[in-house]
C-alpha positions as CSV (number, residue, x, y, z in Angstrom):
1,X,-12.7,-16.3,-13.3
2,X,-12.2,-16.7,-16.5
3,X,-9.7,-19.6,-18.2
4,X,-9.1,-19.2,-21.3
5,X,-5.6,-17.3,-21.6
6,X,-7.2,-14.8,-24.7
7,X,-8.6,-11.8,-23.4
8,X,-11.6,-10.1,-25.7
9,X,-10.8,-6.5,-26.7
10,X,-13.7,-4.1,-27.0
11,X,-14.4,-0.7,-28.6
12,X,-16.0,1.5,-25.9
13,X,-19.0,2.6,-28.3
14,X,-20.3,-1.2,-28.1
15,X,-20.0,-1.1,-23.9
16,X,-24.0,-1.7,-24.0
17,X,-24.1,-4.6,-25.3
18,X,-20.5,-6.5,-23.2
19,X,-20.9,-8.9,-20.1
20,X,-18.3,-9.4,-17.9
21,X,-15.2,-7.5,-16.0
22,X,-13.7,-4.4,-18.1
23,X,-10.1,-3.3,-17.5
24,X,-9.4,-0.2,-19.2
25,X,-6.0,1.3,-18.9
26,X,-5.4,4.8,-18.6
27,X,-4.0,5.1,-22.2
28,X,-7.6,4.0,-23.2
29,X,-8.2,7.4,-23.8
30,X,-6.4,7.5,-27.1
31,X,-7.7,3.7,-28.6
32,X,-10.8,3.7,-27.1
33,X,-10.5,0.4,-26.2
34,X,-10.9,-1.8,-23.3
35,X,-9.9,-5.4,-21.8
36,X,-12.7,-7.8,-20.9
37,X,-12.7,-10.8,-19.0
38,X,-15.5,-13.1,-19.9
39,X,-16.0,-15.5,-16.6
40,X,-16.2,-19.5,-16.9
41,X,-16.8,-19.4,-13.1
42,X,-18.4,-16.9,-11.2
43,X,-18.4,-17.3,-6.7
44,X,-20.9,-14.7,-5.1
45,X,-21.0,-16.5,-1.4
46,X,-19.0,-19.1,1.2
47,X,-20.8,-21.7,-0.7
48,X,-18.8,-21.9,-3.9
49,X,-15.2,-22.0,-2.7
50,X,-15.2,-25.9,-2.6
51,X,-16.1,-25.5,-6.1
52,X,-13.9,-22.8,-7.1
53,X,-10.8,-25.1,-5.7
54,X,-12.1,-27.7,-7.9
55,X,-12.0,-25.3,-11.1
56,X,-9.0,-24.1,-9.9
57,X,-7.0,-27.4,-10.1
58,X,-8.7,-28.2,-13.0
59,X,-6.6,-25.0,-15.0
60,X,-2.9,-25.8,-16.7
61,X,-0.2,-25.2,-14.6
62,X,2.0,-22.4,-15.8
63,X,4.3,-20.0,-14.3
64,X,3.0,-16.9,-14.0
65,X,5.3,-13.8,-16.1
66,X,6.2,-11.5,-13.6
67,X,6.3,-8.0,-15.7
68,X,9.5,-5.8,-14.9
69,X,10.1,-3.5,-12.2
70,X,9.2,0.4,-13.7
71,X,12.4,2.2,-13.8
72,X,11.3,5.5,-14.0
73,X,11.3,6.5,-10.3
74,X,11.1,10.2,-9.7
75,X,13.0,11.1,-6.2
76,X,11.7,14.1,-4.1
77,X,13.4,16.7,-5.7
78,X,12.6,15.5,-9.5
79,X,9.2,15.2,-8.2
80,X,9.0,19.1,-6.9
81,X,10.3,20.2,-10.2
82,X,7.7,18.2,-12.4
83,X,5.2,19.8,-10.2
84,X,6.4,23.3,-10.4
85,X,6.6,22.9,-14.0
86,X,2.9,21.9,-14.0
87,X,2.2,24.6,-12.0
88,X,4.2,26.8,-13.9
89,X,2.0,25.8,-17.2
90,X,-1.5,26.5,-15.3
91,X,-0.5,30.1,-14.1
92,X,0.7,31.3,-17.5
93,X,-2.9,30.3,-18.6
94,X,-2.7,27.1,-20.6
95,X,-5.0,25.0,-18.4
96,X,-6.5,25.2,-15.3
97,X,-5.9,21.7,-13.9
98,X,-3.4,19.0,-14.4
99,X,-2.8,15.5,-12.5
100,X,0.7,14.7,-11.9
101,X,1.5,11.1,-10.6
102,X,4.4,9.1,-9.4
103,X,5.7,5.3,-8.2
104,X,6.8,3.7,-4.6
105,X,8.8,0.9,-5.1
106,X,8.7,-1.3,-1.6
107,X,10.0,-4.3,-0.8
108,X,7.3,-7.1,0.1
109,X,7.7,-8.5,3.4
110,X,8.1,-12.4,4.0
111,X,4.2,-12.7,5.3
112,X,3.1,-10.8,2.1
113,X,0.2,-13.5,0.6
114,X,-1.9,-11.7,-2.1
115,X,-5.1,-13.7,-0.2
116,X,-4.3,-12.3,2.9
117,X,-3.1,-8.9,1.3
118,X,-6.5,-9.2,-0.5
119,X,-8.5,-9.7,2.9
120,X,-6.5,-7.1,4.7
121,X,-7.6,-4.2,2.2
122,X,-10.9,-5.5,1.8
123,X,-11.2,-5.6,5.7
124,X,-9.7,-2.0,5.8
125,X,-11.7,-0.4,3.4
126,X,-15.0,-1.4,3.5
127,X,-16.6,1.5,1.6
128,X,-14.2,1.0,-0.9
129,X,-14.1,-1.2,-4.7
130,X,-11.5,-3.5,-3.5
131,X,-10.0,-5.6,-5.9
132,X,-7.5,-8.0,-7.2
133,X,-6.9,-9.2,-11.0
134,X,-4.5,-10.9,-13.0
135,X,-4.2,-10.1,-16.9
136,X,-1.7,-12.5,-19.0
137,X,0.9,-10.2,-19.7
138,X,0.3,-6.9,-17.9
139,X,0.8,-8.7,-14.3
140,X,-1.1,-8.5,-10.8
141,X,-3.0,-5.6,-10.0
142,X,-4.4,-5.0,-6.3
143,X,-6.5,-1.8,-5.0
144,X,-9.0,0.4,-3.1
145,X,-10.7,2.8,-5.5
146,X,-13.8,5.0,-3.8
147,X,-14.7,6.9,-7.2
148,X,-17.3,5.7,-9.5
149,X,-16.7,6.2,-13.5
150,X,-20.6,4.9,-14.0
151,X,-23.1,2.6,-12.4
152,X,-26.4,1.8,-13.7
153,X,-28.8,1.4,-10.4
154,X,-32.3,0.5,-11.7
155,X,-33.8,3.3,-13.9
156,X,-30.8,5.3,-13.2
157,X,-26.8,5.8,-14.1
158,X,-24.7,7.3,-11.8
159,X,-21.3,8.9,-12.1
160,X,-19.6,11.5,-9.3
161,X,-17.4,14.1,-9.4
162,X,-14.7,13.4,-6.3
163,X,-11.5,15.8,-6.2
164,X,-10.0,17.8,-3.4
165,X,-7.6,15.3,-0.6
166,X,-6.6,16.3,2.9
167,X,-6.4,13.4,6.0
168,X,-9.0,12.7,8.1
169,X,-9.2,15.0,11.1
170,X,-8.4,13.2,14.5
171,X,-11.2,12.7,16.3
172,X,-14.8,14.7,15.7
173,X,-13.4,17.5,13.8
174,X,-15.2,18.8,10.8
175,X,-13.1,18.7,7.6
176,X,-12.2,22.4,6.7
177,X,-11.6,22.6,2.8
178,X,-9.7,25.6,1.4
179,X,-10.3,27.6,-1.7
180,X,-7.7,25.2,-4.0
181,X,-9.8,21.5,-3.1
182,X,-13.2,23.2,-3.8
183,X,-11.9,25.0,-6.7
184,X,-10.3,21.6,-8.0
185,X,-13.1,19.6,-7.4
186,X,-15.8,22.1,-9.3
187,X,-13.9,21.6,-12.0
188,X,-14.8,17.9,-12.4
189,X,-18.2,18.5,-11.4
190,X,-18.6,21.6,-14.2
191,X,-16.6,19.0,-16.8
192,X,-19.1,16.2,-16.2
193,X,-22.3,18.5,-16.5
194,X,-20.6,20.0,-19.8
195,X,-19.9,16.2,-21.0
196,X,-23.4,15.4,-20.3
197,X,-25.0,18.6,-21.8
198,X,-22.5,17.7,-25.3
199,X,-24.4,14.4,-25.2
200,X,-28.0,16.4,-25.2
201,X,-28.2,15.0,-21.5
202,X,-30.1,18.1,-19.7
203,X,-32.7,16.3,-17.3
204,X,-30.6,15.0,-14.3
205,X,-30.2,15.3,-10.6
206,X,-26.9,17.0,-9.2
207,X,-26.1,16.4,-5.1
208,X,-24.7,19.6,-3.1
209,X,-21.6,19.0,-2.8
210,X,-20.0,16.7,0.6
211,X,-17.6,15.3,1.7
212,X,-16.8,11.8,1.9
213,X,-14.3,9.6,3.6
214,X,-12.2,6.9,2.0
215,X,-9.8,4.8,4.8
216,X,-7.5,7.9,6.0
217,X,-8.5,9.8,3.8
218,X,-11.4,13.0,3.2
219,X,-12.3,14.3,-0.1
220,X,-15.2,16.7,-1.7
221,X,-17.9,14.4,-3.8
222,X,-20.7,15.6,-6.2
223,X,-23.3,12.6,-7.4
224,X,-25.2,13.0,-10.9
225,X,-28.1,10.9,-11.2
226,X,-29.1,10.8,-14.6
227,X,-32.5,8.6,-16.2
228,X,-31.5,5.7,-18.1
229,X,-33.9,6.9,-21.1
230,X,-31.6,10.2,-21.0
231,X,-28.7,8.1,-21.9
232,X,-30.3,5.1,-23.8
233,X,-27.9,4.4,-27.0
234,X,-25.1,6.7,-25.3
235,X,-23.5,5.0,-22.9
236,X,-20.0,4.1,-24.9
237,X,-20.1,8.0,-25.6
238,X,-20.6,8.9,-22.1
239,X,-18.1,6.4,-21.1
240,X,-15.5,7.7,-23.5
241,X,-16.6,11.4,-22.6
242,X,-15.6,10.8,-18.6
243,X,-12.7,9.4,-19.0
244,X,-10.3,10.2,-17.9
245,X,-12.2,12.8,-15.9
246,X,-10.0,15.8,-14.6
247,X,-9.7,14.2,-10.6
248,X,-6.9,11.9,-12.9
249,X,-6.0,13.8,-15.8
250,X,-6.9,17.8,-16.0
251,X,-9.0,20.1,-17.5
252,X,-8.7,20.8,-20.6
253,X,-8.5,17.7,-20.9
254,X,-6.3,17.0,-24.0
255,X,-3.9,20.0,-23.1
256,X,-3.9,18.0,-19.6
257,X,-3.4,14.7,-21.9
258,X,0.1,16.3,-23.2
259,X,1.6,18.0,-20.4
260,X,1.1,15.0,-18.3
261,X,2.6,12.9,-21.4
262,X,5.6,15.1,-21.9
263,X,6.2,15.7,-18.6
264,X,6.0,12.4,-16.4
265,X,8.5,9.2,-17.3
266,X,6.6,6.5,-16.5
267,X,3.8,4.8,-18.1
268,X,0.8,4.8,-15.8
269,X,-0.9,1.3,-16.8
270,X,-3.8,1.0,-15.1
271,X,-4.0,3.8,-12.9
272,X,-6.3,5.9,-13.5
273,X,-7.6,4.1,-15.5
274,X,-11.1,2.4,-14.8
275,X,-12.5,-1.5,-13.9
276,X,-15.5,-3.1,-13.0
277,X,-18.1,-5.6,-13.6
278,X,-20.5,-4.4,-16.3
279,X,-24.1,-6.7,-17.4
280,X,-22.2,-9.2,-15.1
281,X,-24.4,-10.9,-12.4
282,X,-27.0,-7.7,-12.8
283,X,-24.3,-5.3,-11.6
284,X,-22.6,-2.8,-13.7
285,X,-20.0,-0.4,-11.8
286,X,-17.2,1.0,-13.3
287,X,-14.5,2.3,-10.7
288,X,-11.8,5.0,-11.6
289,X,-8.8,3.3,-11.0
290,X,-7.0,4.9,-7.5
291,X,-5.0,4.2,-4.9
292,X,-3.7,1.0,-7.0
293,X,-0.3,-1.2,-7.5
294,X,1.5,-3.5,-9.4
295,X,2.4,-6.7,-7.4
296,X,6.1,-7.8,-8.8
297,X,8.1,-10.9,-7.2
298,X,9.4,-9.5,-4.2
299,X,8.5,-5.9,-4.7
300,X,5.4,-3.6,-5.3
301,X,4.9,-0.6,-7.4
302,X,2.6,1.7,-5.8
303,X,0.9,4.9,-8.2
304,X,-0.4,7.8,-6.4
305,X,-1.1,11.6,-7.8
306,X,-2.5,14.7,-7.0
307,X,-4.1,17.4,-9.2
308,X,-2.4,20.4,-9.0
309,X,-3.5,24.2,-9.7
310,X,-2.6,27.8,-9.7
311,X,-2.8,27.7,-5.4
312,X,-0.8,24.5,-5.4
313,X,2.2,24.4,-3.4
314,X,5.2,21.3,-4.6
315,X,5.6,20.3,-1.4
316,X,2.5,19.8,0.0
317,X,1.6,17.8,-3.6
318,X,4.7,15.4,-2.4
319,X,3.0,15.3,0.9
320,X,-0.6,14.4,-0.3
321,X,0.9,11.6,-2.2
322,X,3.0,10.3,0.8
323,X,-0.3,10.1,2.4
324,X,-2.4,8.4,-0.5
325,X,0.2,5.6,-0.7
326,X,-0.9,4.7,2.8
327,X,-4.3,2.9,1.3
328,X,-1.8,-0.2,0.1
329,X,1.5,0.2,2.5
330,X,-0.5,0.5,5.8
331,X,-2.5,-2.8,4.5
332,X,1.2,-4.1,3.6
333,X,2.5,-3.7,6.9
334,X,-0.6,-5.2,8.9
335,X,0.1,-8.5,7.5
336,X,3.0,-8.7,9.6
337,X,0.4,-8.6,12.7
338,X,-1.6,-11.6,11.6
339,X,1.5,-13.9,10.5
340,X,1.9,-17.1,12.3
C-alpha cells in the first residue's frame, strides 16, 4: 500500500530496474508508459492485519472520486454489426485476427462489500491473479486474469500464449477445440516466437500446446520458457514487444490497433492491459489484464472480448462474452448468499 497520493510514471525500456506494482493500461501501447505503485506498507500473511489497520487509520481522510459511468454501451445488435465489420475486414485480407470488446453495466446489490467481493473472487478462482487496486483518478479496479504477460522464475522468464474460449464441459468430458480456437490461438503463439526471434532470442523452450481451465471457463495455452541470460538488458523491449499480444488486440498488430480504434466507442482503460508486482517482495509477474471491471458507486462496468476471425460467427462472439462476464457477475451474485 502505498500513501502518498503521486503515482511514479515509468518508461517501459527502464522495467529492469523498477520495484513495486505496475499498472499499465491498454493504451500503453502507444506511450510506452506504465503506472507504478511504490509500497509504504507491504502484508504477506494473517500476521500484519493488526498492523495494516494501524497504517490505515493513520492515512488522511478523503472521499474517494468515483470516475463516471462509460456511456458508450453497445446493445446486441450494435455489437453483431461491429463484429461483422471486423469480420468483414479479416476475410477481405487485411488481417488475420482482431479483438473486439464491450461493457456490462449492473447494478451492485445492497450486500456488495469490495472485501467480501474481493474474498469471493479470490475464493472462486484460485488459479487465477485475483486482484483489487485503487489509482487516484482512474477509480477501483477488481479481477481474475489467468494469462501471464512475463514472469521471471529463477534463471528463467516465462510468458504464454492463451487464446481460443469455449465453457467447461459438464462433468468428465474432454474439451473438443474446433479449427477457429486452435487457429486463433497459433497465432499468439507464432507472434510471440516472432517477437522473441526480432529480439535475437532463439534458445528457448516451447510447451505442446493444452488446455487449461480458468473458473467456467476452457482455453488453449502454449508456455515459452526462455533463459534469463537470453533476455538480459531486454526485458523493457520484450515487454513492449508482447503487448498487447493478439489474445487482446490482433495480429497484425497495429492494423489490429486501428480497426479496433475506429471501430469500438469506448475507451478500454485497463483491460487488456497488464499488472503485477515486479522486483517486489522477489516476485515479478505481470498478468494481461482479463476478465476485469470498473467498480462505480452503485454500479459496475464489466469489459469482456473475444477475438474474432475469418470462421467467426457474430453471434456466438456475443455469446462467448455473455459467458466471460460470468468470472465477476457470478462472484457478484454470491455475495447475496453470505449476507447477514
Amino acid at each position: 500500500m502505498q500513501s502518498t497520493k503521486d503515482v511514479a510514471i515509468f518508461d517501459f525500456n527502464d522495467i529492469a530496474i523498477q520495484e513495486g506494482f505496475v499498472l499499465a493500461p491498454y493504451e500503453s501501447y502507444r506511450d510506452g508508459k506504465a503506472f507504478l505503485l511504490k509500497p509504504s506498507f507491504f502484508v504477506q500473511d494473517e500476521f500484519g492485519q493488526d498492523q495494516l489497520s494501524g497504517f490505515l487509520e493513520n492515512l488522511p481522510d478523503e472521499s474517494p472520486v468515483i470516475p463516471e459511468l462509460e456511456i458508450n454501451i453497445a446493445n446486441k445488435d450494435f455489437y453483431l454489426s461491429q463484429a461483422q465489420r471486423m469480420i468483414d475486414n479479416v476475410k477481405e485480407g487485411q488481417l488475420n485476427k482482431v479483438v473486439l470488446s464491450r461493457i456490462l453495466i449492473k447494478n451492485l446489490t445492497d450486500e456488495y462489500n469490495i472485501d467480501l467481493l474481493f474474498e469471493q473472487m479470490s475464493h472462486q478462482y484460485p488459479k487465477a491473479f485475483v486482484y483489487v487496486f485503487h489509482l487516484p483518478g482512474k477509480g477501483v479496479w477488481i479481477g481474475a486474469t489467468p494469462e501471464t504477460l512475463l514472469q521471471k522464475q529463477g534463471d528463467y522468464f516465462e510468458t504464454m500464449a492463451l487464446a481460443g474460449t469455449q465453457k467447461k464441459p459438464e462433468g468428465n468430458e474432454d474439451v473438443l477445440w474446433g479449427e477457429k480456437e486452435i487457429q486463433e490461438q497459433q497465432y499468439v503463439s507464432d507472434f510471440i516466437d516472432n517477437q522473441l526471434n526480432k529480439l535475437g532470442v532463439f534458445a528457448f523452450e516451447k510447451s505442446d500446446a493444452e488446455t487449461v481451465f480458468a473458473g467456467s471457463l476452457a482455453h488453449i495455452c502454449t508456455r515459452f520458457k526462455i533463459p534469463f541470460s537470453e533476455i538480459s538488458g531486454k526485458t523493457g523491449e520484450l515487454v513492449r514487444s508482447l503487448h498487447p499480444t493478439p489474445a487482446v488486440c490482433g495480429i497484425p498488430k497495429e492494423k489490429a490497433w486501428q480497426l479496433i480504434a475506429e471501430i469500438e466507442k469506448h475507451k478500454r482503460r485497463f483491460y487488456t492491459g497488464f499488472l503485477g508486482p515486479w522486483n517486489l517482495n522477489e516476485q515479478s509477474h505481470l498478468f494481461v489484464n482479463l476478465r476485469c471491471a470498473r467498480i462505480l458507486e452503485m454500479s459496475v462496468e464489466i469489459y469482456v472480448g473475444g477475438g474474432l476471425t475469418a470462421d467467426s460467427v457474430p453471434e456466438k462472439e456475443w455469446q462467448e462474452t455473455q459467458d466471460k462476464s460470468q468470472t465477476i457477475l457470478s462472484a457478484i451474485e454470491n455475495l447475496r448468499k453470505f449476507a447477514p
